[in-house]
N, C-alpha and C positions, 0 to 999 in steps of 0.2 A: 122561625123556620116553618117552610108550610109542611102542611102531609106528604106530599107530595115526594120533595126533598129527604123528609123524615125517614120517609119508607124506602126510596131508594138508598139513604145510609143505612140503615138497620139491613137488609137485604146483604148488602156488600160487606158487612161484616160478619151478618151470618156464613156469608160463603167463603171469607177469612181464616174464621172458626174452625167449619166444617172441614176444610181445606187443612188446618194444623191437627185438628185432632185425625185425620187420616195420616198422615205423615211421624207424628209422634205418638198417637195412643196404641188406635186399630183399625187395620185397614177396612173393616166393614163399615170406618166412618162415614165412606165415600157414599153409602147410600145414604147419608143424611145432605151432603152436597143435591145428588138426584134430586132428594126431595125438594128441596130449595128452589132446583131450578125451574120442574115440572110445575111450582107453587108460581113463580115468576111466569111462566110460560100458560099457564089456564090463567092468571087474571089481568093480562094484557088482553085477552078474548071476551073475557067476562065480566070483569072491573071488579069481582069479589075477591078479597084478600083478608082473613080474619085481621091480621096484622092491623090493617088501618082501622077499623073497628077501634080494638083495644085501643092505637095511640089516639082515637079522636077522645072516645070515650072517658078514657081513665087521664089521660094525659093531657087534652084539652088542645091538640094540634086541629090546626080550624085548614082546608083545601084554598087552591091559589085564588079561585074564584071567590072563596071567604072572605081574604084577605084582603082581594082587590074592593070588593064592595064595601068594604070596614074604611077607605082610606076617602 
C-alpha cells in the first residue's frame, strides 16, 4: 500500500471516529472532526501532513512514485 493510499485511509477513519465519538460520547467531539478537516484542507496546499511523516518513518510506507521506481 502506498502513502498515499495509507494516509487517505487513516484520514477516513479518523473522521469515522471523530464522527461516532460526537454522536455517542460528547458533542464537543465535533471539534476534533474540524480539526481533521482543516488538517486535510492546509496540506492539499502545502503537502505537509505530520501523519505521513510518522507512517513513512516508523512504519516504512514508501510514496507512489517510490513504488514505481522500485518495480
Amino acid at each position: 500500500m502506498s502513502l498515499e493510499r495509507a494516509l487517505t485511509a487513516f484520514a477516513g477513519f479518523m473522521v469515522l471516529l471523530s464522527v461516532a465519538l460526537t454522536a455517542f460520547v460528547h458533542e464537543n467531539f465535533v471539534w476534533f472532526t474540524v480539526f481533521i478537516g482543516l488538517n486535510l484542507f492546509q496540506q492539499s496546499y502545502t503537502g505537509f501532513c505530520p501523519a505521513t511523516m510518522i507512517m513513512k518513518k516508523f512504519f516504512g510506507f514508501k510514496t507512489e512514485a517510490e513504488l514505481a521506481l522500485s518495480k
